[in-house]
C-alpha positions, 0 to 999 in steps of 0.5 A, a space after each residue: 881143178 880146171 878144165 883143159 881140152 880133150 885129146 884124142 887117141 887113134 887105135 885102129 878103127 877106135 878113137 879113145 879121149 883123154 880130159 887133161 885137166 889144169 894145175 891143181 894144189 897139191 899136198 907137199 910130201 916131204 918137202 916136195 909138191 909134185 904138181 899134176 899139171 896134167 892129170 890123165 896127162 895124155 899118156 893114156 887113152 882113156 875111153 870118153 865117159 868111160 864108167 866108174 869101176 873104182 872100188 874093191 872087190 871080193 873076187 881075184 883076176 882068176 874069178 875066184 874068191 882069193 880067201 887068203 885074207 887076215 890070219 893064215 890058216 890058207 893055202 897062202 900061208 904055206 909059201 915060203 920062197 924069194 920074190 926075184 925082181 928088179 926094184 932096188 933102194 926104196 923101191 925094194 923097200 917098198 917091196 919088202 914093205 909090202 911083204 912083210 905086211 902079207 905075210 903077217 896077214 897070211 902066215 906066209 913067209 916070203 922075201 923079196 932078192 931086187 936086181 940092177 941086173 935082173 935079166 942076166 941073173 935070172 938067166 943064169 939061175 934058170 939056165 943053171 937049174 936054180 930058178 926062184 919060184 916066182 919072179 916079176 920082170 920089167 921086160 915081157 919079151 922075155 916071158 915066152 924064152 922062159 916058156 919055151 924052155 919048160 921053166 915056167 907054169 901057165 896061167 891055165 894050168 893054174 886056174 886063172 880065168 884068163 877072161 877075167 884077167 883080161 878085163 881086168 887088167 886089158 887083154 893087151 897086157 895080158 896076151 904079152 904073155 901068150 907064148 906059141 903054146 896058146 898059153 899064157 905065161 904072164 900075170 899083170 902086176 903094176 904098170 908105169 908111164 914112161 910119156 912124160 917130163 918132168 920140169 922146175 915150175 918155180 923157174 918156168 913160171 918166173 921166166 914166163 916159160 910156157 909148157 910146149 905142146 909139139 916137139 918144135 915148141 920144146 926144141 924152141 923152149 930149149 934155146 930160150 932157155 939155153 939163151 938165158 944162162 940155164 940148162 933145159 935137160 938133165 939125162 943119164 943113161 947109166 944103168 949098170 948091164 942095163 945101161 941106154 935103156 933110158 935112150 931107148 925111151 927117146 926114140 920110142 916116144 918119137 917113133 910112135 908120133 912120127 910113123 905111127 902105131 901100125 909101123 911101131 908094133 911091127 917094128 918091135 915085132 920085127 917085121 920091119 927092119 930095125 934100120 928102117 929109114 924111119 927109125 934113122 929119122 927117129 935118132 936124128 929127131 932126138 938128136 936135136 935135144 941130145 946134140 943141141 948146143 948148151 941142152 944137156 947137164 954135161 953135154 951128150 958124151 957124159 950121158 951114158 956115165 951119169 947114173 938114172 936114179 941119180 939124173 933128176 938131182 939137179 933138179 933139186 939144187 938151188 938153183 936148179 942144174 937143169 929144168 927138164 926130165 923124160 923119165 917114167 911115172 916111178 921117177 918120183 920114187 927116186 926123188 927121196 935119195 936126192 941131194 936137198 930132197 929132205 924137209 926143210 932144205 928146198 922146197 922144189 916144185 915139179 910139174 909134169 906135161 906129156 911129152 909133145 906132139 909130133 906132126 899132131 900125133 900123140 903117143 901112149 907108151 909106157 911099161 910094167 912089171 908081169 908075174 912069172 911062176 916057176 913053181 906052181 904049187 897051191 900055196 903058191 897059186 893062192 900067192 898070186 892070185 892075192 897079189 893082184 886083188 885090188 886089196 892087195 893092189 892097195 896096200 901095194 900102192 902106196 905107204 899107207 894105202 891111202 889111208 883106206 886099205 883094209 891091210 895098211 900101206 907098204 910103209 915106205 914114204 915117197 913110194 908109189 906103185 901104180 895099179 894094174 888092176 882096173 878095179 883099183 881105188 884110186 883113193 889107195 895112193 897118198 899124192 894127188 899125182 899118183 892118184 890121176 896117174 892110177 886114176 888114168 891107168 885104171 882108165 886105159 886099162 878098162 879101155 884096153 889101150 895100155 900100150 908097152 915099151 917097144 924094146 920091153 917087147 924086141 927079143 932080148 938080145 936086141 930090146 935088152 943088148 944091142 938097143 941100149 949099148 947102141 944108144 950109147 954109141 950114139 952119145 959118143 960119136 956113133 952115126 945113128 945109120 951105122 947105130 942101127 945098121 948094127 943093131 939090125 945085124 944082131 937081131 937073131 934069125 
């Protein structure tokens, strides 16, 4: 794999690198050669020389040995309850795969309930009295809701050795979950990148079309290619009760490159308005893709209808309805569901580069699903200390854990989860992509520099209400300076 230059992260007073490397050749998988044209692809800061922690370990994140392996006959083995959490299609296969393994191993006997619309049904089961035992959210903002209501246990009183934790999977991470109480209510479990796009390399390559390196290049790239009869973006905001969150995304890489990561956290934290000027100049930066003339499959009004697991389909057609996608790292597991994704009926060639630079500064956001325990008896306590083991981590990681998982894979082909455990191999994943993707996360997580998705950290009703609906309205007319007036005025006092 070729060399390419080293980018460079300012967090603070520390500055952390990245080596981004050149196109490599890839295994196909099911008739797909997701090509990791980045690797380590500028997402993430990763410390320069940074050494090697890869490998398993005998020891889980509490600092304790877990024990819970092979045969039951552990504490483990007396859990019995329903994992609640977000994923859905093969992604909650991939979940139900995983458990289904665990609990042949232990004896345990646990399933799996997925959610489109996660938030407001954990709301209600919690508000009515009926939590399920344990959960995983994609939105740490609403850990310390459930923390303050008395519904939750904290990582304390369970025994993890919250500097263990730390170092394992970054204090950043893990103090998302550290509520008024001086306690900690959040076990990381498996991170995503949301800083990337994915293009059609057959079409870029045979119109000599070049990866852009600052927004202007891609505002650039996409009038070029508007000018040669072809659509630069496919996007889609539909979601179900979750619908704009896909918008969200847009203005948060955006706002990070253009005001800066001081100005980014105290944003979300709220304690600079929401309807700053900056976040006005945020809209009106992403509006020149969503509004620019010929951009977008559909045009802007039709965005908020077209589903998000369904947006990258066009890229599979032959030939291609549009040639860019923005989505996170987990895109790739919707890719099986498309149109012409099976064997044999397209061979469709992604590349992925990081999302551009904007006034020379780049940007590392992404997101991740933490555990939240409701009931914590030993069983299980024993349940989640397993599950972030880099062993466990493995067999979660991918259908057949790479082939050296001591436990096997989820058994879900075209699924991959990302590690949130820095100790993870990233020989665990199967594709070349997920492995620089683990590769790197692994990376910024020893480093301390995995950074979250700003409306994932806004309190609820605005980070998971007002936020998403408002980019809705955005499409369809609204002015962005009456969008986020709007939004301001919702946040709670």
């Amino acid at each position: 794999m070729s060399e390419g230059p080293t980018w460079q992260l300012q967090t603070g007073d520390k500055a952390f690198c990245v080596l981004l490397e050149g196109e490599s050749n890839m295994q196909r998988s099911r008739g797909i050669k997701i090509l990791a044209a980045v690797a380590a692809f500028g997402l993430v800061a990763a410390a320069c020389g940074s050494d090697d922690d890869s490998g398993s370990s005998d020891t889980d994140s509490s600092g304790t040995t877990s024990g819970t392996g092979g045969g039951g006959g552990s504490a483990a083995a007396d859990a019995e309850f329903t994992l609640f959490g977000a994923p859905t299609g093969i992604e909650g296969e991939a979940v139900e795969g995983f458990l289904d393994v665990y609990n042949e191993q232990t004896g345990s006997n646990i399933d799996f309930t997925g959610s489109d619309d996660l938030e407001s049904q954990l709301r209600i089961r919690v508000d009515g009295g009926d939590p399920p035992e344990m959960a995983f959210l994609p939105q740490p903002g609403q850990i310390c809701d459930y923390a303050d209501d008395g519904a939750l246990v904290s990582l304390e009183d369970m025994g993890f050795d919250i500097a263990q934790l730390e170092e394992d999977s970054s204090q950043y991470w893990v103090n998302l979950g550290l509520c008024d109480d001086g306690m900690h209510y959040g076990v990381p479990w498996y991170p995503n990148y949301k800083s990337i796009v994915f293009y059609h390399q057959p079409t870029f390559e045979e119109n000599g079309y070049e990866i852009p390196e600052t927004y202007e290049d891609m505002i650039a790239l996409s009038e070029q290619i508007v000018a040669d009869g072809l659509t630069p973006w496919c996007m889609g905001y539909e979601s179900s009760n979750n619908t704009g969150w896909a918008g969200t995304d847009w203005i948060e890489d955006i706002l990070v490159r253009q005001a800066g990561s001081e100005f980014y956290a105290q944003w979300y934290n709220h304690e600079v308005p929401f309807n700053s000027p900056e976040v006005v100049e945020a809209f009106d930066t992403y509006g020149e893709i969503v509004f620019g003339d010929g951009f977008i499959l559909g045009g802007a009004e039709n965005i908020a209808g077209i589903a998000v697991t369904d947006s990258p389909n066009p890229l599979f057609e032959e030939p291609p309805g549009c040639l860019m996608l923005k989505q996170g790292s987990f895109a790739s597991n919707w890719f099986p569901d498309a149109p012409g994704y099976e064997e044999g009926e397209v061979e469709a060639e992604l590349g992925v580069f990081p999302f551009p630079t904007i006034d020379g500064n780049v940007g590392a956001m992404g997101g991740g699903d933490t555990i939240v325990v409701f009931e914590g008896s030993d069983a299980n306590i024993a349940v989640v200390k397993d599950w972030i083991t880099p062993e466990w981590l493995c067999t979660h990681a991918s259908a057949t854990g790479g082939g050296v998982a001591e436990y096997g894979g989820h058994g879900v082909e075209g699924v991959e989860f990302l590690p949130g455990n820095k100790n993870v191999d990233p020989n665990c994943y199967i594709t070349d992509a997920a492995k620089s993707y683990a590769t790197a996360v692994t990376e910024a997580l020893a480093a301390n520099t995995f950074v979250f998705d700003a409306s994932d950290l806004m309190d609820p009703a605005v980070g998971q209400g007002t936020f998403w609906s408002g980019m809705v309205d955005w499409t369809r007319g609204t002015s962005a300076q009456d969008v986020v007036d709007q939004i301001e005025s919702s946040w709670p006092s």
